[in-house]
C-alpha positions in Angstrom: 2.3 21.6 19.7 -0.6 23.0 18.1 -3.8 20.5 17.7 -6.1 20.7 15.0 -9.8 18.9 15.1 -10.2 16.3 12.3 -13.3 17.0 9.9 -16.7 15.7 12.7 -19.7 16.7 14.0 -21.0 16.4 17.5 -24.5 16.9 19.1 -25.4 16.6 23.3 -27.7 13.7 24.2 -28.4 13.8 27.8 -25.3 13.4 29.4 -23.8 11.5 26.2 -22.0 13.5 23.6 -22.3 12.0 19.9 -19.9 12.2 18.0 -19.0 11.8 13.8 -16.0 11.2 12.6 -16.4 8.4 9.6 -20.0 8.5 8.6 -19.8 4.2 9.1 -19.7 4.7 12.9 -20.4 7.0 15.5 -18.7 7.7 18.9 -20.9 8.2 22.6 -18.9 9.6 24.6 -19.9 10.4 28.5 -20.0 14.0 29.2 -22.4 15.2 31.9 -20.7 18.3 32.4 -20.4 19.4 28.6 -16.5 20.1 29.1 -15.5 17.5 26.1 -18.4 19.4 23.9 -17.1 22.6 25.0 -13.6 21.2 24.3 -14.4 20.2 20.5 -16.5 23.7 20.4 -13.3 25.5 21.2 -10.5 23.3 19.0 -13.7 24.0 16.4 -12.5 27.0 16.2 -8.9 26.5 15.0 -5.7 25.1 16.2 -4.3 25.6 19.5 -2.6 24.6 22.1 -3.2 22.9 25.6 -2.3 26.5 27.3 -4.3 28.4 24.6 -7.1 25.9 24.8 -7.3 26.1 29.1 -7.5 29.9 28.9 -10.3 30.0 26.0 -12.4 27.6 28.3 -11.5 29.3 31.2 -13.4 32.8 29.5 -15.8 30.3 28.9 -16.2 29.7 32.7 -15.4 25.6 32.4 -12.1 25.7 34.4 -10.1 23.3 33.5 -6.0 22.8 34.0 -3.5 22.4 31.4 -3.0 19.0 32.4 -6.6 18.3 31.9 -6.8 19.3 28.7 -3.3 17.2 27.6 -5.0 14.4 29.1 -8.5 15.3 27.0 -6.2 15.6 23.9 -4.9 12.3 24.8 -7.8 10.5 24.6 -9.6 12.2 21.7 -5.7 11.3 19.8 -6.4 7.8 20.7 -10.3 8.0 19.0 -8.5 9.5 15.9 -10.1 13.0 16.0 -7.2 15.6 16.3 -3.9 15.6 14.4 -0.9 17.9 14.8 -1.7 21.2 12.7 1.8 21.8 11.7 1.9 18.6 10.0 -1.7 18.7 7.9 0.1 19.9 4.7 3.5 19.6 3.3 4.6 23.2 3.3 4.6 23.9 -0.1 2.2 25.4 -1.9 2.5 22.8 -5.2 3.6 19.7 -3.9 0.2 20.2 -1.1 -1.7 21.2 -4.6 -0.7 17.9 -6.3 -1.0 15.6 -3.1 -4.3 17.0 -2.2 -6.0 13.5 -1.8 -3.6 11.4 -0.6 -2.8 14.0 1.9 -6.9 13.8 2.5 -6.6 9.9 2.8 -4.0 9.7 5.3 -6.0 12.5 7.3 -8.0 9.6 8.5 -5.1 8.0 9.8 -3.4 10.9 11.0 -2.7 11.0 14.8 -0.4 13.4 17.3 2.1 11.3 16.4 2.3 10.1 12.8 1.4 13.0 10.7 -0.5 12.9 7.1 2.6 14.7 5.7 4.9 12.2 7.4 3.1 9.8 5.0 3.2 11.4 2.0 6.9 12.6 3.1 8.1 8.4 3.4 6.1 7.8 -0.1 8.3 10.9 -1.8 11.5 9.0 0.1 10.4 6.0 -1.1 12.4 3.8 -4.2 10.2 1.0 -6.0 11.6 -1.7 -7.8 8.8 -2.6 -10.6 9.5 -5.7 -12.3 6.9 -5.9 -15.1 5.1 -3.4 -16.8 2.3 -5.2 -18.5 -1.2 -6.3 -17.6 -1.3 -5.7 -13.6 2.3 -3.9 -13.7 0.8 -1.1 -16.2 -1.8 -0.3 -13.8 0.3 -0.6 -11.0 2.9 1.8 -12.2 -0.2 4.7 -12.6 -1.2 4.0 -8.9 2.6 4.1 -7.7 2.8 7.2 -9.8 -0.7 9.1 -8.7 0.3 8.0 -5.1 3.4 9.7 -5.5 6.6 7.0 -5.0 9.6 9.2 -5.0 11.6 6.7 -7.5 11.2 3.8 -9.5 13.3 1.3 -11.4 11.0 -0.6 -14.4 12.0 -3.9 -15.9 10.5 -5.5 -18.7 11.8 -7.0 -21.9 8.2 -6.8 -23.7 7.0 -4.8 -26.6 4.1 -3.1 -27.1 1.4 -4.7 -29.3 -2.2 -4.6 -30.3 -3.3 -7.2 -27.7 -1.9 -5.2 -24.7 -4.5 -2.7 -25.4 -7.6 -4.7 -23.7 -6.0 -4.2 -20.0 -3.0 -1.7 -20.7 -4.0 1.9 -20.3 -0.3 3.3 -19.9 0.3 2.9 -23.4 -0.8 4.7 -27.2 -0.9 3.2 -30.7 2.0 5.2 -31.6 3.7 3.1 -29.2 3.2 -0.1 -31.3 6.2 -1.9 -31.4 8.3 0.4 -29.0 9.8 -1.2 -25.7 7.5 -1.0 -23.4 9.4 -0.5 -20.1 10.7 2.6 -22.0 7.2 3.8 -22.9 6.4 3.2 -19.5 9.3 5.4 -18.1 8.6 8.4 -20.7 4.8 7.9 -19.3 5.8 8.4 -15.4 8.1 11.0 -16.5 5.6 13.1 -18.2 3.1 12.3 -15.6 5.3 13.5 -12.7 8.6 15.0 -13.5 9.5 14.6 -9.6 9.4 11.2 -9.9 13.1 9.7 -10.8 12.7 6.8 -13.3 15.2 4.3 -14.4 14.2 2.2 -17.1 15.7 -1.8 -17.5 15.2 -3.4 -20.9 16.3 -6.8 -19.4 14.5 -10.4 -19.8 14.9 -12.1 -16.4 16.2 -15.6 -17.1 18.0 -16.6 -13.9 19.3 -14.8 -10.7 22.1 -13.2 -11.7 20.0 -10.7 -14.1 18.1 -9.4 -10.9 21.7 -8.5 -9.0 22.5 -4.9 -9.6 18.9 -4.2 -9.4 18.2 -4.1 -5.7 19.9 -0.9 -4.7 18.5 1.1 -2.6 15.1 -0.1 -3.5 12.5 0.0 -0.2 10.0 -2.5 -2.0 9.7 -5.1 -4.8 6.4 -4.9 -6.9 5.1 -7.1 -9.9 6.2 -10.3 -11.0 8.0 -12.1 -14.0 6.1 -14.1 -17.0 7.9 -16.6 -18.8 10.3 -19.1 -16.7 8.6 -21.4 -13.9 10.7 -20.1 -11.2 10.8 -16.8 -11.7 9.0 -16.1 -8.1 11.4 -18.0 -6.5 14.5 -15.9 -7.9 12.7 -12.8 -7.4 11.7 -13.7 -3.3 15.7 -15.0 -3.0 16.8 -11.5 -4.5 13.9 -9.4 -2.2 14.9 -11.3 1.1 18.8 -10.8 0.6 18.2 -7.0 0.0 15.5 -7.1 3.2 13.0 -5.7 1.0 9.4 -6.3 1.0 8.0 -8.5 -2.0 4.1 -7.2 -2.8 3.0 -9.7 -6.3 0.0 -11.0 -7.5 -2.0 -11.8 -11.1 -4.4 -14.3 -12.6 -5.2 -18.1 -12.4 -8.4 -18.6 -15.1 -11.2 -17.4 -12.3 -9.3 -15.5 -9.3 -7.6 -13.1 -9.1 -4.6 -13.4 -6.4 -1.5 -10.8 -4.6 0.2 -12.1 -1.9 3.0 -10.1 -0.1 6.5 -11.2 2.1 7.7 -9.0 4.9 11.4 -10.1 5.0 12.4 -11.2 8.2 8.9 -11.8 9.6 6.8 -13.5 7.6 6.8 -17.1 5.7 8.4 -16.6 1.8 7.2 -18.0 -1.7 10.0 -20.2 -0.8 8.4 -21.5 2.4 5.0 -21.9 0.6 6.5 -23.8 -2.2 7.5 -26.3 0.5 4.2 -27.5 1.0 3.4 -28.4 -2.5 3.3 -32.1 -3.2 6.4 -33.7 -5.2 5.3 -33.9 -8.9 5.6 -37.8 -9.2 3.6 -38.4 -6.3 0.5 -40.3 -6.8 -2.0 -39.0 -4.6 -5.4 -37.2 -6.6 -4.1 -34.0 -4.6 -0.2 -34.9 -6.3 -1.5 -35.4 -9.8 -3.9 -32.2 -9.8 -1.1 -30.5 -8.7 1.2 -31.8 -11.7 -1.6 -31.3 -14.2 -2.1 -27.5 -13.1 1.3 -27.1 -13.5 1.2 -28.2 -16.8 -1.3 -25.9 -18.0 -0.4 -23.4 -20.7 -3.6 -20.7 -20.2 -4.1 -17.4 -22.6 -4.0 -14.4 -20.5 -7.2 -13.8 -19.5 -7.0 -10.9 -18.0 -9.4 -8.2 -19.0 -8.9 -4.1 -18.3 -11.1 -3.9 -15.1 -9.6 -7.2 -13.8 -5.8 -5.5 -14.2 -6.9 -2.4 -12.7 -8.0 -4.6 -9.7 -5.0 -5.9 -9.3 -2.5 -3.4 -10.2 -4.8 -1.2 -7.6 -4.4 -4.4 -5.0 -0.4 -4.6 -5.1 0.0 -1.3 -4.9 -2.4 -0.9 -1.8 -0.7 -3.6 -0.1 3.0 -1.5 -1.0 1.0 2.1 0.4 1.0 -0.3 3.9 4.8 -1.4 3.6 5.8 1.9 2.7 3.9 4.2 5.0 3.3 1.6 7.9 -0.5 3.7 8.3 -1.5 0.1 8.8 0.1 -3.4 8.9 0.4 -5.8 5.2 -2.8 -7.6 4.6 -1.1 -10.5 2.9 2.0 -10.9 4.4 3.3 -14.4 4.8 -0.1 -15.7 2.7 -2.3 -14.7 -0.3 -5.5 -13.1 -0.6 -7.5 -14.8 -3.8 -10.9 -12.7 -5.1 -12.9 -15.6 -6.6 -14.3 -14.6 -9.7 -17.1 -17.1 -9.7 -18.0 -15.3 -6.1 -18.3 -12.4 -6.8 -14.8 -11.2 -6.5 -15.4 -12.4 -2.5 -11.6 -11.7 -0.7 -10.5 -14.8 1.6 -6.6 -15.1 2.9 -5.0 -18.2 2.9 -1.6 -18.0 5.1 2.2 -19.8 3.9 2.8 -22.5 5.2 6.5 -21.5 7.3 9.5 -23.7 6.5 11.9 -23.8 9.7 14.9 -24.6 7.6 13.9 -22.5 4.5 17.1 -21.3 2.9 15.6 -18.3 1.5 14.5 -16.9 5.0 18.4 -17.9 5.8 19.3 -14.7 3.4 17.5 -11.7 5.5 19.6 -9.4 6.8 20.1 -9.2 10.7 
């Protein structure tokens, strides 16, 4: 294997060598000798390999072994600072063109092991299931889009009307009155004709409408408006399939995603087991029942669905890639609005005996 050197800088201090990698923190490393400096210095200069980097230092007169250096490249891998170089791009001239950033993005979490383009290869592989395309789904269909999700399935029963435009970029006035999973679909396929699209004009109003939808889909994204327990058919259906459930929205001032990793995490099921009956009598029983009772406008502005379109689809990036474990899994994470937009996570509750958590494959 050939190693390349991540973008850094590095300076001598004494018998310290500084080095930069993220600007937000900087590495001392010992190095009385100068050999890791003259290390960096010579994997500086382009990729090579343990032999070809032993003989370079060996002109240099710093003799050092081939096992040396694997065990050098070993521990600068394990500070984040060298990635395979046959793995920095995808191969392709367009497809490393078009995935320029995100291909930049997962340089920082590149190692020996788990390439950038491995990343950007499992997002390509990737199938989304998108259920909702409005407020937070809109935005999250661009991000799953730009990020490039190999193929997604859209489901929404909605048309487009004047009021979506305050928080739904996707779509045009010419689209007034035009389904809007279908605009949606002609959006992503004009965006990125790689991306396979399947478009479902389908209201959700019990399980059995979510059933042919979960095939070979990796993830489950978004959430359904309109019937109470909509969540709950929608976590049955993602645990049954093993796939991971990424939602979130609006109460009146927070803005909340939460996320269930099938298998290993409590579900909405497990967390709805901790609410308090609605006829009991307790002030924490009859908040409860009056909240539920609530019928709020949707309040949700254009920056406020960006956030959380941007939110659920960072927390699907972790599922899907694995460049770093689920932030909410098994809890929510609520930005308070009257805080400003301060992040705290609040884990499920787990229910031993919950029957949804029964469904996960083994």
């Amino acid at each position: 294997m050939r190693v390349m050197l991540k973008e850094c800088a590095w300076e001598s201090l004494g018998d310290d060598l500084i080095v930069v990698h993220d600007p937000r923190e900087a590495l001392t490393l010992a190095d009385p000798e100068g050999r890791v400096a003259a290390l960096l210095d010579e994997l500086g200069r382009g990729p090579a390999s343990a032999a070809e980097l032993s003989s370079a230092l060996a002109a240099r007169g710093v003799e050092v072994t081939v096992a040396e250096i694997q065990e050098g490249l070993a521990g600068l891998d394990s500070l984040g600072l060298i990635e395979n170089a046959a793995e920095r791009w995808l191969g392709d001239a367009a497809a490393d063109e078009r995935h320029f950033s995100n291909l930049t993005f997962f340089g920082s979490f590149a190692t020996l092991e788990r390439s950038r383009a491995e990343f950007v290869r499992r997002l390509r592989d990737s199938h989304v299931l998108v259920l909702g395309v409005g407020g937070g789904g809109s935005s999250l269909v661009q991000c799953l889009a730009g990020l490039g999700v190999g193929a997604m399935t859209l489901v929404d029963r909605d048309d487009v009307a004047p009021r979506n435009f305050a928080r739904q970029f996707l779509y045009r006035h010419a689209d007034i009155g035009r389904s809007k999973v279908e605009r949606a679909a002609a959006w992503v396929h004009a965006y990125d004709p790689g991306i396979e699209v399947r478009a479902v004009d389908r209201w959700i109003s019990g399980p059995d409408d979510l059933k042919d939808l979960f095939g070979g889909v990796d993830l489950v994204a978004g959430g359904l408006d309109g019937e109470r327990d909509a969540h709950l058919w929608v976590n049955e259906a993602a645990l049954r399939a093993g796939a991971p459930l990424v939602s979130g929205g609006m109460t009146r001032t927070q803005l909340i995603y939460c996320s269930v990793d099938p298998g290993k995490s409590p579900c909405l099921r497990c967390d709805d087991s901790d609410r308090p009956s609605l006829t009991e009598t307790t002030p924490r029983g009859v908040a409860h029942r009056l909240a539920r009772g609530l019928r709020l406008n949707n309040g949700l502005t254009g920056p406020m669905a960006m956030q959380v379109g941007s939110l659920i689809a960072f927390e699907a990036l972790r599922y899907l890639t694995g460049f770093e474990p689920p932030r909410a899994a098994g809890g929510r994470v609520t930005l308070d609005l009257r805080d400003g937009l301060s992040a705290s996570w609040e884990p499920f509750p787990r229910d031993p005996g919950c029957p949804a958590c029964a469904l996960v494959p083994r």
